[in-house]
VODO-298728 format. One record per residue (C-alpha): x negated, y, z; residue in one letter. Coordinates in steps of 0.25 Angstrom, whole numbers. Each point is the difference from the previous one (the first is absolute). Layout:
REM VODO-298728
X = X; Y = Y; Z = Z; res = A
...
This chain:
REM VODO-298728
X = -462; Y = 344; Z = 349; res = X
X = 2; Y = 15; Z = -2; res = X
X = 14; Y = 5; Z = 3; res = X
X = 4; Y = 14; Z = -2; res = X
X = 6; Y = 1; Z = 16; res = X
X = 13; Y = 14; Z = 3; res = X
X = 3; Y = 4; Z = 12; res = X
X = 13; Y = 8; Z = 0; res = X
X = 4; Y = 8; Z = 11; res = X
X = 9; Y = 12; Z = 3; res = X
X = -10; Y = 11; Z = -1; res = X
X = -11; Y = -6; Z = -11; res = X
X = -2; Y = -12; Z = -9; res = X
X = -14; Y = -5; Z = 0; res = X
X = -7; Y = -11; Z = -6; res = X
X = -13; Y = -6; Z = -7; res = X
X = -5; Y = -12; Z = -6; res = X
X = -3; Y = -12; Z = 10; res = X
X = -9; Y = -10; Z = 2; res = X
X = 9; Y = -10; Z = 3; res = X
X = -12; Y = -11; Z = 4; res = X
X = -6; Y = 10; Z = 10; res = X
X = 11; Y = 9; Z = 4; res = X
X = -6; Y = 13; Z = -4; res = X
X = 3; Y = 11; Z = -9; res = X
X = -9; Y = 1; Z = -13; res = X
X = 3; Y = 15; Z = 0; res = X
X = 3; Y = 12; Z = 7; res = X
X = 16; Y = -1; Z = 2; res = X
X = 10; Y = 12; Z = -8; res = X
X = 10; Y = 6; Z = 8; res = X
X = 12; Y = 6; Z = -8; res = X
X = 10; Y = 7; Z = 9; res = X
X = 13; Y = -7; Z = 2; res = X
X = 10; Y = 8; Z = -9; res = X
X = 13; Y = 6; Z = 7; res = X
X = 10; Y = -5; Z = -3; res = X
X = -8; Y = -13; Z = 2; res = X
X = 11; Y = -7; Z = -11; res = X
X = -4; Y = -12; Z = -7; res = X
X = -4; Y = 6; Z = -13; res = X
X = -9; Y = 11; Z = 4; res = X
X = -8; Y = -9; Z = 10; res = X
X = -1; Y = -10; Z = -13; res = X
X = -7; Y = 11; Z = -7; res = X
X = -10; Y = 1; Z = 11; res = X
X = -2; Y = -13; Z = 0; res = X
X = -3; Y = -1; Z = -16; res = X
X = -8; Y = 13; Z = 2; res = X
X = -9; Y = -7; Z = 12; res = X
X = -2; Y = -14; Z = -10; res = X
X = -4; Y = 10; Z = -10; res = X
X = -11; Y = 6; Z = 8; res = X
X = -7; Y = -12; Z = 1; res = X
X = 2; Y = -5; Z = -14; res = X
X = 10; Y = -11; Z = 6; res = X
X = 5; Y = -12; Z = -8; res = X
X = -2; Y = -12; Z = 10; res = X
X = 9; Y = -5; Z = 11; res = X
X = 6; Y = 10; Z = 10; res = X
X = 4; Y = 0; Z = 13; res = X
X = 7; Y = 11; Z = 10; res = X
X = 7; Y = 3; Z = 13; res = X
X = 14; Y = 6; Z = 0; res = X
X = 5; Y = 5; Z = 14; res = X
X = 12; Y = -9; Z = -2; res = X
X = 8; Y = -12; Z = 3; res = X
X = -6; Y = -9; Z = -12; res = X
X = 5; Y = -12; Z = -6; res = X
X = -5; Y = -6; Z = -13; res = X
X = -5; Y = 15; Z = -5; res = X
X = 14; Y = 7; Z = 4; res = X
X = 2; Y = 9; Z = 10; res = X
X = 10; Y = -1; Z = 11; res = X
X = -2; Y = 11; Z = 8; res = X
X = -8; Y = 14; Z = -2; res = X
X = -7; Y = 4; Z = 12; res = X
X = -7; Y = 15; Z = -2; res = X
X = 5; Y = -1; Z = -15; res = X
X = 10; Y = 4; Z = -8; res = X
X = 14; Y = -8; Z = 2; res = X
X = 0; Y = -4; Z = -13; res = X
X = -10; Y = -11; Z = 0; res = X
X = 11; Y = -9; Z = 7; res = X
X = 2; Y = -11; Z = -10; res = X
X = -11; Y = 5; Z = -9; res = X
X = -7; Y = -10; Z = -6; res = X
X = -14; Y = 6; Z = 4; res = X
X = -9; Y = -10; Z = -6; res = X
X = 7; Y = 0; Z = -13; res = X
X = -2; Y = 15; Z = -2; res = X
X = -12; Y = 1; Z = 5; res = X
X = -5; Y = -12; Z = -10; res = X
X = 9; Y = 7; Z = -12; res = X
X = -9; Y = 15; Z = 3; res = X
X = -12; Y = -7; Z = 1; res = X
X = -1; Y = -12; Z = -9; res = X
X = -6; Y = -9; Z = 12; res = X
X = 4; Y = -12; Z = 7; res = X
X = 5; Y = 6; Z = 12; res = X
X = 5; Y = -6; Z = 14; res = X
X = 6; Y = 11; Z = 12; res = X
X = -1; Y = -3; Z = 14; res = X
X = 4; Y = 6; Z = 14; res = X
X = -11; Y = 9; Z = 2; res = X
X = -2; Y = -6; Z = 15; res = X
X = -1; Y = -12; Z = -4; res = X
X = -9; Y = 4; Z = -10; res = X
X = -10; Y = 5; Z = 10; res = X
X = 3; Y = -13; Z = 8; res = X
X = -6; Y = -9; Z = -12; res = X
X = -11; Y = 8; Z = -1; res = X
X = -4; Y = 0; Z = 13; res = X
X = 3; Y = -14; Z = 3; res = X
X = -8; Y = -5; Z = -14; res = X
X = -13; Y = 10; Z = 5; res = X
X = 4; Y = 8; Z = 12; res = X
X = 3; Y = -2; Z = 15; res = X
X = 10; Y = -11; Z = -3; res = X
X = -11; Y = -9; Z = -9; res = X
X = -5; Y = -11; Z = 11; res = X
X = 16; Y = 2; Z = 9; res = X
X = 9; Y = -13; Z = -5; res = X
X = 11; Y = 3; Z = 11; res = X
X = 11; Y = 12; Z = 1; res = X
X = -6; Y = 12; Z = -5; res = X
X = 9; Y = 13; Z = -1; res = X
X = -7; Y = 12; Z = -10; res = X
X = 5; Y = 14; Z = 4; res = X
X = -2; Y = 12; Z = -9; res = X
X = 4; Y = 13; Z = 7; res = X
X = 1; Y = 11; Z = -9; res = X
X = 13; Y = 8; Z = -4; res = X
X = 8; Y = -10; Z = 6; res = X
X = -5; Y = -15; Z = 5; res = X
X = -3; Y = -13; Z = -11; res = X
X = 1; Y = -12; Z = 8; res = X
X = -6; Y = -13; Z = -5; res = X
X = 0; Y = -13; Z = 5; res = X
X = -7; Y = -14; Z = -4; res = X
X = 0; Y = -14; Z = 5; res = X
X = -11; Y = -10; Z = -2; res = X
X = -6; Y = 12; Z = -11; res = X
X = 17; Y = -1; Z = -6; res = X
X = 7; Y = 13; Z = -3; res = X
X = 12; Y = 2; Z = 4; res = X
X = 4; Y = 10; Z = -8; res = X
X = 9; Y = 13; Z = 2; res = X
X = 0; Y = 0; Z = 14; res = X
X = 3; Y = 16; Z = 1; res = X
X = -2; Y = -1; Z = 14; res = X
X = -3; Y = 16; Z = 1; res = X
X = 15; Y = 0; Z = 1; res = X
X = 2; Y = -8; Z = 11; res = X
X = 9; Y = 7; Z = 13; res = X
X = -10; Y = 1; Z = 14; res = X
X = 9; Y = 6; Z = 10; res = X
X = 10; Y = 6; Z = -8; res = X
X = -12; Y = 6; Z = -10; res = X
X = -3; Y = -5; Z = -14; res = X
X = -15; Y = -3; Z = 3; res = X
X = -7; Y = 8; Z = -13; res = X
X = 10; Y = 12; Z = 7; res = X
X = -9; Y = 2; Z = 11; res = X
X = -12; Y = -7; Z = -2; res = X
X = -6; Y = 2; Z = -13; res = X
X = -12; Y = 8; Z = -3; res = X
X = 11; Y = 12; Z = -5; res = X
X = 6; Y = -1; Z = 11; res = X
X = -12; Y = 2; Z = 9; res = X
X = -3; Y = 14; Z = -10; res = X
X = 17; Y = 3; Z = 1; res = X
X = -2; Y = -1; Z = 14; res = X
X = -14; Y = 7; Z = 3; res = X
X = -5; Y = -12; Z = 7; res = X
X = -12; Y = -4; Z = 8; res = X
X = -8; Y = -11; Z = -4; res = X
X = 4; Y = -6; Z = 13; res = X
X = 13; Y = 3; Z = 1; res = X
X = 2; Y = -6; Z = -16; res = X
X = -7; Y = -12; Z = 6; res = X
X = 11; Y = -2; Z = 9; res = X
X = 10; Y = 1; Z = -9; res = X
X = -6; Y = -11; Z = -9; res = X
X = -1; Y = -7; Z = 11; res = X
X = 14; Y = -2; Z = 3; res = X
X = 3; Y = -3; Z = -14; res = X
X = -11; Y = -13; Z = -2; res = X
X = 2; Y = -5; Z = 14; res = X
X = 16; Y = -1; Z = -6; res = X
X = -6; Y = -7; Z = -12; res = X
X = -11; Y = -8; Z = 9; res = X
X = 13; Y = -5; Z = 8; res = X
X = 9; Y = -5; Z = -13; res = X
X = -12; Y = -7; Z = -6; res = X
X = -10; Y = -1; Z = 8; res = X
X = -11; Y = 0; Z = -10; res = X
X = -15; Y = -2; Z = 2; res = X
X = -6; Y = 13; Z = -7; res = X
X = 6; Y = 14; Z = -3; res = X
X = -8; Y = 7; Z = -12; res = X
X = 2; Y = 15; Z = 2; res = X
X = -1; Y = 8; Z = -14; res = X
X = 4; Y = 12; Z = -7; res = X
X = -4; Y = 13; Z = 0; res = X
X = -3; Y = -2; Z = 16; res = X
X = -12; Y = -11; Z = -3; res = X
X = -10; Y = 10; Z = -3; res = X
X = 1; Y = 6; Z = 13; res = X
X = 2; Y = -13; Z = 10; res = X
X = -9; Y = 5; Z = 10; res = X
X = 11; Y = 11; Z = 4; res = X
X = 10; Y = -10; Z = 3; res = X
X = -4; Y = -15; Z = 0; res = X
X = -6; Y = 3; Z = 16; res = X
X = 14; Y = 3; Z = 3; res = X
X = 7; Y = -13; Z = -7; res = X
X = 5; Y = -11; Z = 10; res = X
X = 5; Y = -12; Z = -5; res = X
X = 0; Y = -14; Z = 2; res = X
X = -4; Y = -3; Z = -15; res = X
X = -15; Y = 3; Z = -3; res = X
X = -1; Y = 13; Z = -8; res = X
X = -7; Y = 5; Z = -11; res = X
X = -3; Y = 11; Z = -9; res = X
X = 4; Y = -5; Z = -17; res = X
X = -13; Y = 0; Z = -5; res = X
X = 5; Y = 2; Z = -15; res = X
X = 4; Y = 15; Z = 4; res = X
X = 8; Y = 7; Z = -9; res = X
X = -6; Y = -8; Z = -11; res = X
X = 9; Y = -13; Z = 5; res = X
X = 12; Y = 4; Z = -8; res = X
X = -8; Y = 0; Z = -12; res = X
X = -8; Y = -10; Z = 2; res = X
X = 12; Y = -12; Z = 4; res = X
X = 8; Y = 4; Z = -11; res = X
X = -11; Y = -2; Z = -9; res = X
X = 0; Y = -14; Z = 7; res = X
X = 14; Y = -3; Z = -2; res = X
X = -1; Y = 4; Z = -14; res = X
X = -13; Y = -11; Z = -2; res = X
X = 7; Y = -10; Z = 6; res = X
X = 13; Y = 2; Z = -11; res = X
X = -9; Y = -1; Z = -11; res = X
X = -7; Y = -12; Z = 7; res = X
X = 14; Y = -7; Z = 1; res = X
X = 0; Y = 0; Z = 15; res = X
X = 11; Y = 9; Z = 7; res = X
X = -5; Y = 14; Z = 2; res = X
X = 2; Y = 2; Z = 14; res = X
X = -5; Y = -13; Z = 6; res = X
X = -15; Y = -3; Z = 4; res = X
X = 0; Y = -14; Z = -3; res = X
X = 3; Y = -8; Z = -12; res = X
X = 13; Y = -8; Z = -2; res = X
């Protein structure tokens, strides 16, 4: 099934149609700068402007950097405070015309990389990490979601985590590789200690460059780069969305 796949972030909004049978894009990606102020409407607009680039009129899915129950937002991580309570699916599906499902953009990623990527043949505790501007945490059970874990928000030390070991926080800082490295360290082995789960999948902006900072990663879960890239977002939303149309619930790998 083809499924126009969004990816929404702070600084762009990108996506393209999805081969939802292979896990691959069917065209190059378009990239449309995140307004500012990133308010509901004007992201809206980019989003019809993105469906109409391709000519869209299936089934869409996207990511939202959020809190996301049933398509509503409940928090606005490196948006606009005014998508709390918006009802994101619903708007998106009133600019667009499509059939629409909204997802966590970490736990989109997550679904993409445990349906094709580093997580495909792991039926234990897997945790997917996106570190970017600030850290998307996924984690999954036996190939279940559990959605909206937020995680990047979690205290190490007295620190929220995505504060001090993000990828921005690494440029904020002027950090080494190495010296990054040991920061990320500190916050998984904090995660590998309240649940103890058998992979991490490292993505984000930070997977295209793994052999800066894998060598320095040390853990007690196996650790691997997210195979998916910075196609994941795109790609597992595109999922979910399949998976709505199909009458299955969109975040779970397995039919119920």
């Amino acid at each position: 099934m083809q499924v126009l796949g969004l990816d929404i972030g702070g600084s762009g909004i990108k996506g393209a149609p999805v081969d939802t049978d292979k896990g691959e894009l069917m065209a190059e990606r378009h990239r449309i700068a995140t307004p500012d102020p990133s308010k509901p409407e004007a992201v809206a607009d980019v989003i019809a402007e993105i469906a109409a680039f391709f000519n869209w009129t299936g089934p869409l899915g996207s990511t939202f950097p959020a809190v996301i129950k049933e398509g509503v937002a409940h928090t606005a991580a490196n948006v606009d405070k005014s998508w709390i309570g918006t009802d994101a699916a619903g708007l998106i599906r009133e600019r667009t015309g499509c059939a629409t499902v909204v997802l966590n953009d970490a736990d989109a990623a997550g679904l993409a990389e445990m349906q094709f990527g580093a997580g495909r043949e792991e039926h234990g505790v897997v945790m997917m990490l996106t570190f970017g501007t600030g850290i998307g945490t996924a984690l999954f059970v036996a190939q279940r979601l559990v959605p909206n874990l937020e995680l990047g928000h979690m205290d190490v030390k007295g620190r929220e985590g995505e504060s001090f070991a993000s990828d921005a926080a690494r440029k904020r800082d002027d950090l080494s590789w190495e010296k990054w490295a040991q920061r990320a360290n500190e916050y998984l082995q904090a995660l590998d200690a309240l649940f103890w789960p058998d992979l991490f999948v490292i993505g984000g902006g930070i997977s295209n460059k793994p052999e800066k900072w894998l060598p320095h990663i040390e853990t007690r879960a196996r650790v691997e780069v997210a195979q998916m890239r910075n196609e994941a977002g795109m790609i597992g939303a595109a999922l979910a969305a399949r998976r709505m149309v199909e009458g299955h619930p969109p975040t779970c790998l397995l039919d119920e």
